[in-house]
VMD Tcl script that draws the C-alpha trace (Angstrom):
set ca {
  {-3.12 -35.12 128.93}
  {-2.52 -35.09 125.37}
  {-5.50 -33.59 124.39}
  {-4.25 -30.67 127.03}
  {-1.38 -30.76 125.42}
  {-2.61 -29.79 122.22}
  {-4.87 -26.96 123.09}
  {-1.57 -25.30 124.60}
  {0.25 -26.27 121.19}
  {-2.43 -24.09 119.40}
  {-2.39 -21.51 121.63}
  {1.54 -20.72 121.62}
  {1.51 -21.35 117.90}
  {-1.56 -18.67 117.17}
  {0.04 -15.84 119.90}
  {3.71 -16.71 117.96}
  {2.52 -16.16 114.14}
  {0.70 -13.01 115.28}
  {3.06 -11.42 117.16}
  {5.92 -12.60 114.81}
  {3.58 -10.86 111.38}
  {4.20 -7.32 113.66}
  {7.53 -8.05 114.82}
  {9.44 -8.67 111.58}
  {7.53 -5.86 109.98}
  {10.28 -3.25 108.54}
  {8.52 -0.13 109.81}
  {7.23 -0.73 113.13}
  {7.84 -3.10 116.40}
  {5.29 -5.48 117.85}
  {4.42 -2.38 120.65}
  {3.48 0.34 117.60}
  {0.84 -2.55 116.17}
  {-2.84 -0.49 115.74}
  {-5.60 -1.83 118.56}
  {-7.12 -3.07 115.53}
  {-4.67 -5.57 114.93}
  {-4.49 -6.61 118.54}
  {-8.40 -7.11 118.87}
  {-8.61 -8.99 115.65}
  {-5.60 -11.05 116.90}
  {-7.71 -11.72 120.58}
  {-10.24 -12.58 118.48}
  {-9.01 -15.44 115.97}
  {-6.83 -16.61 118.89}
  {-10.03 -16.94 121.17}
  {-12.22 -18.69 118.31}
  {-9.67 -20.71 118.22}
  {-8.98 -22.13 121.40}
  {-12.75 -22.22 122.53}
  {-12.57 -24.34 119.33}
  {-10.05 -26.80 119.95}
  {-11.44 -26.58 123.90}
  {-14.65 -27.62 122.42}
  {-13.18 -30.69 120.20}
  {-10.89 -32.34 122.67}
  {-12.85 -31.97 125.60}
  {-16.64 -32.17 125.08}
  {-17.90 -35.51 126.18}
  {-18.71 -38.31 123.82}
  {-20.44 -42.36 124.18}
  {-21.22 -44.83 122.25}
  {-19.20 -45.43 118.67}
  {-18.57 -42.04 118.80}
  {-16.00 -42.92 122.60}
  {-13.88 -45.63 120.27}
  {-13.40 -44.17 116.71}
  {-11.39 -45.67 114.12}
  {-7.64 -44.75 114.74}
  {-6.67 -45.77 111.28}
  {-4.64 -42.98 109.31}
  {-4.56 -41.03 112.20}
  {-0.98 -41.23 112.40}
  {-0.65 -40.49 109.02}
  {-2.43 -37.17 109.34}
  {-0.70 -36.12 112.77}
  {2.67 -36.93 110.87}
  {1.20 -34.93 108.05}
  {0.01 -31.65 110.46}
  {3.24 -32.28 112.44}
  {5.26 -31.81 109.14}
  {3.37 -28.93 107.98}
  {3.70 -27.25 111.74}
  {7.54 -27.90 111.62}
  {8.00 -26.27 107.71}
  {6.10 -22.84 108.85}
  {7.49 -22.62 112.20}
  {11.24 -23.11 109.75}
  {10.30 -20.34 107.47}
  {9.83 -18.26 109.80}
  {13.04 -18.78 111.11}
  {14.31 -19.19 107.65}
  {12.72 -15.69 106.41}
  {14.09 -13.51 109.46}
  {17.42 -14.95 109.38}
  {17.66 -13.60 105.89}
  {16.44 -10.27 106.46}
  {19.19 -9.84 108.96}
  {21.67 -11.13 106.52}
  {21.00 -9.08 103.67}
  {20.96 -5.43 105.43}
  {19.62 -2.43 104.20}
  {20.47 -1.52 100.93}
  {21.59 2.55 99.86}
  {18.51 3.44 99.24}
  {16.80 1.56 102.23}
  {14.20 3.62 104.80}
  {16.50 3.00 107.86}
  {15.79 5.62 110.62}
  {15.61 4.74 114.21}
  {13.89 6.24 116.91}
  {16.00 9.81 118.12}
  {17.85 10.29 114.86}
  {17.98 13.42 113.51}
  {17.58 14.95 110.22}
  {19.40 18.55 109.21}
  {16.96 20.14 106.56}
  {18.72 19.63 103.40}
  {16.87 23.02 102.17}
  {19.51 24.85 104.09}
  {17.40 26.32 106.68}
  {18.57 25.88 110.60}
  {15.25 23.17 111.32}
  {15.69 19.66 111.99}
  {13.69 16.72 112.75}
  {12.96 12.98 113.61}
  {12.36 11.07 110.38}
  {10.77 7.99 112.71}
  {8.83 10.11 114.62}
  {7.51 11.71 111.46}
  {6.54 8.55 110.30}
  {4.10 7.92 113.28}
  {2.62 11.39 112.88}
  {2.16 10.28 109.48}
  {0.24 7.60 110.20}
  {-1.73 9.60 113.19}
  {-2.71 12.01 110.91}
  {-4.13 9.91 108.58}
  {-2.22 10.47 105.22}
  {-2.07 7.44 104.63}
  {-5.67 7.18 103.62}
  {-4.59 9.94 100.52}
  {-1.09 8.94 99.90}
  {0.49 5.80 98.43}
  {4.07 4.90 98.79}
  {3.83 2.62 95.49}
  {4.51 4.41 92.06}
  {1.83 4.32 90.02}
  {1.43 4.06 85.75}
  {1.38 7.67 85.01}
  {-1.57 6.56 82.83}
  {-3.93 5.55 86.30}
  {-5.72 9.07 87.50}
  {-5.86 9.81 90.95}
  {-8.98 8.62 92.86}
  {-11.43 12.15 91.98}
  {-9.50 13.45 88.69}
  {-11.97 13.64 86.08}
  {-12.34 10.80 83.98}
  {-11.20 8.21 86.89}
  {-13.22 5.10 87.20}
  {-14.03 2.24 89.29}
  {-9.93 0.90 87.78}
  {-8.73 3.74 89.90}
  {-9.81 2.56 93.19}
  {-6.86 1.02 95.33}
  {-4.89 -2.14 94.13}
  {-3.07 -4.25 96.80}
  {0.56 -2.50 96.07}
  {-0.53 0.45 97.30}
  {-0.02 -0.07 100.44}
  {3.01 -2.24 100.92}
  {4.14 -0.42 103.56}
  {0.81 0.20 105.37}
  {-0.77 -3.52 105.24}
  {-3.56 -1.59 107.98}
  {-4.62 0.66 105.71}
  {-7.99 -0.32 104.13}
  {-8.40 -1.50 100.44}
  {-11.17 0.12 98.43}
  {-10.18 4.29 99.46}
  {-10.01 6.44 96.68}
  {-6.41 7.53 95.96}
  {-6.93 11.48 96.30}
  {-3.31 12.07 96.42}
  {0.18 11.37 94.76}
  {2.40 8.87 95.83}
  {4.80 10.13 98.27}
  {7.84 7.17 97.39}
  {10.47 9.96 96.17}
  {8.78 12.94 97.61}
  {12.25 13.98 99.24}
  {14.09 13.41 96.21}
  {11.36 15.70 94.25}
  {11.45 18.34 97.16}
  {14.39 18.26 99.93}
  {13.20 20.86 101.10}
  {11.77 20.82 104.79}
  {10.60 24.65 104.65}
  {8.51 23.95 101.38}
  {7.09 20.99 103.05}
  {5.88 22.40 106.41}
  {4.68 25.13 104.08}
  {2.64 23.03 102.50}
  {0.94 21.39 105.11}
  {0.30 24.13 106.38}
  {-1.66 25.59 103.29}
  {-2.02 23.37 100.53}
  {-4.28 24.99 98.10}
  {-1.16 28.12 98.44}
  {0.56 26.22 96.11}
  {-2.68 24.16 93.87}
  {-5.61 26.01 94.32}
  {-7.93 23.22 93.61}
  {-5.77 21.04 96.18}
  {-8.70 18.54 98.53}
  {-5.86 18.70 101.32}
  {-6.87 20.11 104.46}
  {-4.93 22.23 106.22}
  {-2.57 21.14 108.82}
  {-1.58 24.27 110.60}
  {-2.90 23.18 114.21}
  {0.37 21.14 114.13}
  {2.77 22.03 116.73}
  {5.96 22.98 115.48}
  {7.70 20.01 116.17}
  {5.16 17.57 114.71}
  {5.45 19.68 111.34}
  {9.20 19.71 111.57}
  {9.23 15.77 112.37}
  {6.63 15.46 109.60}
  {8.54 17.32 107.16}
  {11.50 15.68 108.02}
  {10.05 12.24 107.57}
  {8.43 13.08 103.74}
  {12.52 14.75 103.12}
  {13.46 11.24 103.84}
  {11.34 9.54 101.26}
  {13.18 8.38 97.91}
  {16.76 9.91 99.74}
  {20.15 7.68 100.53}
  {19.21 8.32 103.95}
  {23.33 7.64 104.66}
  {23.91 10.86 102.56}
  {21.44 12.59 104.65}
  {22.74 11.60 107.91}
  {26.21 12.62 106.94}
  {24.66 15.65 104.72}
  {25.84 15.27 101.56}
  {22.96 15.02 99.53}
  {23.75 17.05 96.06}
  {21.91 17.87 93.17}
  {22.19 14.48 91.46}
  {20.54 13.17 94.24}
  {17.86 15.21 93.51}
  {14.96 15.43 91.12}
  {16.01 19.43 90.68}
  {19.81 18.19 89.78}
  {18.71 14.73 87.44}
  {18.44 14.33 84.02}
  {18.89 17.73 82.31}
  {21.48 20.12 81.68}
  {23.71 20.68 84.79}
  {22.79 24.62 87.12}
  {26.10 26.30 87.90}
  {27.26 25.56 90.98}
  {28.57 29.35 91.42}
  {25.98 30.53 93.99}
  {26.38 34.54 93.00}
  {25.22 33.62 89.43}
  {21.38 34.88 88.98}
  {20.69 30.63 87.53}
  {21.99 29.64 90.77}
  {19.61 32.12 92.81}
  {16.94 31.30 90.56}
  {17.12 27.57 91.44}
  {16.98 28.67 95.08}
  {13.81 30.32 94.09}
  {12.26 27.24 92.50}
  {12.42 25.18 95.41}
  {11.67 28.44 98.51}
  {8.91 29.72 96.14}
  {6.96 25.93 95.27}
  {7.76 26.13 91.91}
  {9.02 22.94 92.54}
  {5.58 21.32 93.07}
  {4.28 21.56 89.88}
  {7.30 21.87 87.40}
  {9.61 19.20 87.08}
  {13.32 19.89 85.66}
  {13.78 16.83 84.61}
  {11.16 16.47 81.26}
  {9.01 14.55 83.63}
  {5.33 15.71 83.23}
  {3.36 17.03 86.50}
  {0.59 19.86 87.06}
  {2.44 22.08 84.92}
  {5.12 22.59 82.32}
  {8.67 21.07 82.71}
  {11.11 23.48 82.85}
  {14.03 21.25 81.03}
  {14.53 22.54 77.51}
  {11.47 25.12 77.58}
  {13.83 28.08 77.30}
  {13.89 28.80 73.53}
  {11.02 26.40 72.74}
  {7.73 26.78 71.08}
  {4.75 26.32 73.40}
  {1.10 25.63 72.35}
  {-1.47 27.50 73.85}
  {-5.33 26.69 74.70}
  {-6.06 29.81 72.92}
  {-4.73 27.92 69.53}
  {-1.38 30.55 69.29}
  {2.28 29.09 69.68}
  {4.81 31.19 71.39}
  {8.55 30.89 71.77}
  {9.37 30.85 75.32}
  {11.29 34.11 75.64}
  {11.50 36.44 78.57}
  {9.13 38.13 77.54}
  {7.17 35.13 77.54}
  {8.13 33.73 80.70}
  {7.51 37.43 82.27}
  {4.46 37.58 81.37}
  {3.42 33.48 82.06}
  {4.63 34.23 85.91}
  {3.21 37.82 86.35}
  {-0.28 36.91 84.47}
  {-0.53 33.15 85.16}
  {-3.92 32.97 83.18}
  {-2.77 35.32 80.27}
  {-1.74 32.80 78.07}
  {-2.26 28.66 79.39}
  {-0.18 26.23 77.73}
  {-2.37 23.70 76.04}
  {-2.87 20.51 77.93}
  {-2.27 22.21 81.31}
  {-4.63 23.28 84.05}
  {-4.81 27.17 85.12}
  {-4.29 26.90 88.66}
  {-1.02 28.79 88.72}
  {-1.29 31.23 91.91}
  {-1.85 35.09 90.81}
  {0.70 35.84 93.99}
  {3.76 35.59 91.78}
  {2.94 38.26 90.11}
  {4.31 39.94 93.09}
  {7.54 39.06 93.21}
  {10.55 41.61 92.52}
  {11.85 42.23 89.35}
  {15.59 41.15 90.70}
  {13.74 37.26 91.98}
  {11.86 37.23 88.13}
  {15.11 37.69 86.36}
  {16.69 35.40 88.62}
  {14.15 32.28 87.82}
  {14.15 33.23 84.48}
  {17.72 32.68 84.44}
  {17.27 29.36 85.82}
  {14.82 28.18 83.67}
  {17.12 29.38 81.05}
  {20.32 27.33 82.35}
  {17.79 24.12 82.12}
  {17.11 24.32 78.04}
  {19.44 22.24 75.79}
  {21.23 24.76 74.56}
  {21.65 27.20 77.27}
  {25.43 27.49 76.26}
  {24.50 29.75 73.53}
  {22.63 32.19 75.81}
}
mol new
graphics top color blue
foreach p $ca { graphics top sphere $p radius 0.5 }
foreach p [lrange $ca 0 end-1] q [lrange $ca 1 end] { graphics top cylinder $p $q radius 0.2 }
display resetview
């Protein structure tokens, strides 16, 4: 009876620490866990009972049928203890986690909430239904959700090496993902504070190498419509006070557009202020940053005015002329330290839209007072 006991003991324990590691994970319930997890779960629960079947009931004579009971009681006090202090931490652990709450900047969607594109256009989505299309799609195999030393290349940059392989915090939130993938692309922590901007986003997906030419992405325009929007939606959410979205009041200093540099007017007639619409509808946004920070190309914070070294071994102050000529002739003159995959299409753009980012790249140098 006992020894039946037991084997039922280690059966309810091994089904309750599996299906308490999925329940009391922040991002998904115990019914979104991968068939991976459940068949390696099947398994270790399996070799383990056919185990313990095997140990308490397989037939034994001789010394063997009367063993030595001494310090047995010690060591099932000992395994009882141990039993007693997980099973508490458990209890311990999740009892906290409801105590503390989410905290502002918390990722705390639920199933059938909606999201109103900050961008301004009329789309919407489902952040937590993005999130599983995320994960269906695979980006997770590409895209980290842990900021990385600007100083550790991405997976196939030149010059990466075997130290630029996956480390554990990489996937925090994705403990399925496999160690040892190359990280091809950026981390996506504060991707919506970077770009709120659902219309660049879906734009993106949909043609990634519009906005980097050299871009590994593939394309995702088979989406439906409301995957993308979903999608887009979920990736807005990233690095946001999702509060302030759900009430939609996200402003500029939530933003990486509106953060550390000198302020944009806020009058929306002004040509800086139609400019900055411009730098997030065009995907300027994706490669300069506005707040110094360093990405594919130039910032644009305090480059108005500014002397700029060029591959070609010339400095040039960055004038409109300058800037004219950098946007309609993208490979005309290459700042130094800076890959030439700015697209040739802006050269297209009207002479009214030019002035207008000009004047918002302007507004963004440290003395744009004077101007």
């Amino acid at each position: 009876m006992i020894r039946r006991l037991a084997l039922a003991a280690t059966l309810a324990l091994g089904a309750f620490d599996t299906a308490g590691a999925a329940e009391w994970h922040p991002y998904r319930h115990i019914s979104q866990a991968p068939l991976g997890f459940w068949f390696v779960a099947v398994m270790v629960i399996g070799a383990l009972l056919l185990f313990t079947y095997w140990a308490v009931e397989r037939p034994v004579s001789g010394r063997e049928a009367s063993p030595s009971r001494k310090g047995y009681h010690a060591l099932g006090a000992l395994v009882l203890a141990m039993t007693v202090f997980t099973l508490l931490l458990y209890v311990v652990v999740a009892g906290r986690i409801d105590a503390l709450g989410a905290s502002d900047d918390a990722w705390a969607w639920s199933p059938g909430e909606t999201l109103q594109d900050p961008g301004g256009s009329d789309m919407s989505g489902e952040p937590y239904r993005g999130y599983q299309v995320y994960r269906a799609e695979g980006c997770t195999y590409c895209h980290t959700m842990y900021v990385r030393p600007q100083d550790i290349a991405t997976g196939w940059a030149p010059g990466a090496t075997e130290a630029d392989v996956s480390v554990p915090q990489d996937f925090a939130n994705y403990p399925y993902t496999l160690l040892g993938t190359q990280r091809n692309g950026p981390d996506l922590s504060i991707i919506g504070r970077q770009i709120p901007d659902m219309s660049y986003q879906i734009a993106h997906l949909q043609n990634p190498r519009q906005f980097k030419p050299n871009s590994i992405m593939p394309r995702y325009d088979y989406m439906s419509q409301d995957d993308l929007q979903d999608l887009a939606a979920y990736l807005v959410s990233l690095g946001n006070d999702p509060r302030k979205l759900k009430a939609g009041t996200l402003d500029d200093a939530d933003t990486a557009t509106g953060s550390g540099g000198p302020s944009v007017p806020t009058d929306t007639d002004t040509p800086a202020a139609q400019g900055k619409k411009l730098y997030s509808s065009l995907g300027c946004v994706g490669c300069h940053s506005t707040d110094g920070a360093r990405n594919v190309g130039p910032t644009f914070q305090g480059l108005y005015g500014h002397d700029v070294a060029l591959e070609s071994g010339e400095t040039v102050t960055a004038d409109d002329g300058y800037l004219t000529r950098a946007i309609r002739d993208p490979k005309a003159d290459i700042v130094k330290g800076y890959p030439a995959v700015m697209p040739a299409a802006y050269g297209d753009m009207s002479d009214a839209d030019l002035d207008a980012l000009i004047a918002f790249i302007e507004s963004l140098s440290d003395d744009s007072g004077s101007h």
